[in-house]
N, C-alpha and C positions, 0 to 999 in steps of 0.2 A: 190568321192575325191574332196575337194577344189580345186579351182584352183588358191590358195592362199598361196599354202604349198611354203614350201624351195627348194620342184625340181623345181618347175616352175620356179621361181625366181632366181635358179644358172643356167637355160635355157637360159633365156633372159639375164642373164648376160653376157654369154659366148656371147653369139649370137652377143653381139657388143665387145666383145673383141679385140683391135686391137694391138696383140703380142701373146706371147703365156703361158702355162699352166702347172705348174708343180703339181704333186699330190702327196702329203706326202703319202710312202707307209706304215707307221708305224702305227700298231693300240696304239692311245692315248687320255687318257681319256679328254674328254670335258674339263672337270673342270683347269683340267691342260691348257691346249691350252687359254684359258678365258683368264686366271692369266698370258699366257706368252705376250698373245697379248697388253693385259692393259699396262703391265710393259712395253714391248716395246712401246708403243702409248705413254708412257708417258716421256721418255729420249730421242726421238726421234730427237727432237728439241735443246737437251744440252749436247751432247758427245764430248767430246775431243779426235779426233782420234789420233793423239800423247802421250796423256795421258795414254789413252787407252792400247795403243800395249805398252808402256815401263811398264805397271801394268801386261800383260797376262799372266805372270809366275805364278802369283797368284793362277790360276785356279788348279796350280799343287801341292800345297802346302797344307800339312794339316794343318796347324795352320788357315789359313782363312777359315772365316765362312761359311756354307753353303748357306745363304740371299746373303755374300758377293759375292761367285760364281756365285751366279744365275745373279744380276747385271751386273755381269764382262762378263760372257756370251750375255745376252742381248745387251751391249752397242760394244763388238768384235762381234755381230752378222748385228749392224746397221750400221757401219762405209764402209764397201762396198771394203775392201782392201784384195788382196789377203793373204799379212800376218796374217791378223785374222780369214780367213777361214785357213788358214793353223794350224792355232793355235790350232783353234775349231774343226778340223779335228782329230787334235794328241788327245787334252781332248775325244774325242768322242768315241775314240779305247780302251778306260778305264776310264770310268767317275765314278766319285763319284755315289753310287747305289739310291739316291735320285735325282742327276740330270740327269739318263739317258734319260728321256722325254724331261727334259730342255734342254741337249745337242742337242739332236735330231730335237728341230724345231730350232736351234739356228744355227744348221750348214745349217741348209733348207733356212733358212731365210739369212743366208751371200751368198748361194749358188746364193741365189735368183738375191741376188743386182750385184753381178760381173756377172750373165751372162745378166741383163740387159744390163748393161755397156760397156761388150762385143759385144756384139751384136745388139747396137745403137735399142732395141723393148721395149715395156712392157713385164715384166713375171711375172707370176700372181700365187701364191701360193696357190693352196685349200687342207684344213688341213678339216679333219672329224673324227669322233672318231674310226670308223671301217677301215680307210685308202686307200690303191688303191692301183693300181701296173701300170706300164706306166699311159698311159689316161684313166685308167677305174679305179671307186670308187667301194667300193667292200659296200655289203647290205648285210642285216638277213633279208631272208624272210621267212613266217610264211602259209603253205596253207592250211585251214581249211574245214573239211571235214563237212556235209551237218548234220542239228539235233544232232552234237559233237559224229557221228559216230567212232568206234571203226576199222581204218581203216584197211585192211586186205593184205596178201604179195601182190597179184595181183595188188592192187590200187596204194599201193605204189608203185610199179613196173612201171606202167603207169605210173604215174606222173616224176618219175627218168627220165624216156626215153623220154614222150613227151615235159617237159619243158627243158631238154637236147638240144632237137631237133631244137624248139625253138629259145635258147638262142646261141645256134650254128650259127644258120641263123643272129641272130642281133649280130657278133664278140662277145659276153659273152660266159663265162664260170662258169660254177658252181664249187665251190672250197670242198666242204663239205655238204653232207645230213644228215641229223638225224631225226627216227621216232619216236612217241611220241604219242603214242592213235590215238589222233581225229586231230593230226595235223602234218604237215610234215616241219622239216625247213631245208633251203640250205641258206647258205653262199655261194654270186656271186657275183662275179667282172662284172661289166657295162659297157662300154663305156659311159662318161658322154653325150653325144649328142642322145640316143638312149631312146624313148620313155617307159619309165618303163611299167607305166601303160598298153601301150597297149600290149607290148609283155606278161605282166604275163596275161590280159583277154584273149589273143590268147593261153595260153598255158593253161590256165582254160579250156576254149570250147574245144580245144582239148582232152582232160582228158576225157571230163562230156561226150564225143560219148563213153567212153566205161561203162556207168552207171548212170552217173550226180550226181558221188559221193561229187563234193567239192562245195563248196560256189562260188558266185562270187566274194565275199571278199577277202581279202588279208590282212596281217600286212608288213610292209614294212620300214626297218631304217638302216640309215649308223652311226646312233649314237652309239649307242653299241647292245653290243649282248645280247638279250633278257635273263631271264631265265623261268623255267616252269610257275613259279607261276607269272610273270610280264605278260606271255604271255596269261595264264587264266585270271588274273584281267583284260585284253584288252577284251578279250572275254566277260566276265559277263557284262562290261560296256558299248560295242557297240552292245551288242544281242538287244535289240531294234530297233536300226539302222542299218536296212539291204538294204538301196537304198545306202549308202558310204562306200566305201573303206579304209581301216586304213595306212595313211601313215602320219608315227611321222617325 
């Protein structure tokens, strides 16, 4: 595994953090998130908070446009006043079914700015596509079995219990397993301070004393949820590189 990927780098970020951490629990697609962050980075600097709140009814009204709400969200999302989180809160309990996402980082992001406010700290929003719950960011991981073995109930079974066991020890929890031939995936929630890498090789070695049925490799993403055929093209493509770990 590089030690150039994006865990590292949201490690050491954290690691000088001085305030605190809030983490979208909401799974939302990248693409989206990209588009909302732009748009805020870019009115950032020229919002009228007055303007603003006397326009927020808008969001309620079907004759404005839906570009027009997404704006109007953004700019009651940047202002940092409790009436536009109150606002953005109402829109949020019923939103237009195209802005539920946009709703959703828009209330995250006012949340964001009043409890700075409040609470005289930095607060620092981490958004990811697969989301989190309190302080842990939830991953797809993907554990493959040794020559794309046809894994059998026993091995599965180990795996369940000992990376259970595990991820119990480092406060994770697994949310979801699903088996698939030659591979096993679990949806888990992390603590973001808790070294990934090392707990899934400890929970590998574990496994491989009862056969040394899996790889030491791993697939590993908080981007989104893999499907069968993304997860076999990962496989065809790193089956030559077997000294690295796959982490997207």
């Amino acid at each position: 595994m590089s030690q150039e990927n994006l865990y590292d780098k949201l490690q050491e970020f954290l690691g000088k953090l001085q305030g605190n951490y809030n983490v979208l629990e909401e799974q939302i697609n990248i693409d989206v998130q990209m588009e909302y962050f732009e748009s805020s980075k870019e009115i950032k600097n020229s919002v009228d908070a007055v303007d603003t709140l006397n326009t927020s009814d808008n969001l309620f009204s079907e004759s404005v446009s839906i570009e027009d709400k997404k704006l109007l969200l953004v700019q009651l999302a940047s202002i940092g006043k409790v009436e536009a989180f109150r606002t953005l809160e109402k829109y949020n309990n019923n939103p237009d079914p195209e802005l539920k996402d946009w709703s959703t980082l828009a209330m995250q992001e006012s949340r964001m700015h009043l409890e700075s406010s409040f609470l005289d700290e930095n607060q620092v929003f981490i958004s990811t596509g697969l989301g989190g719950k309190g302080k842990k960011l939830r991953y797809f991981i993907v554990f493959l079995a040794k020559d794309e073995v046809i894994l059998d109930d026993f091995q599965r079974r180990i795996v369940e219990k000992e990376v259970g066991y595990i991820f119990q020890k480092n406060d994770s929890e697994i949310e979801e397993t699903t088996s698939a031939g030659s591979f096993i995936i679990m949806k888990a929630l992390i603590p973001i301070p808790v070294a990934i890498q090392e707990i899934l090789e400890e929970a590998i070695a574990e496994c491989n004393q009862y056969g040394n049925f899996l790889q030491t490799n791993f697939i590993i993403t908080n981007v989104k949820e893999l499907t069968f055929e993304e997860i076999q093209n990962i496989i065809t493509a790193q089956r030559s590189d077997e000294e690295n770990n796959m982490l997207l």
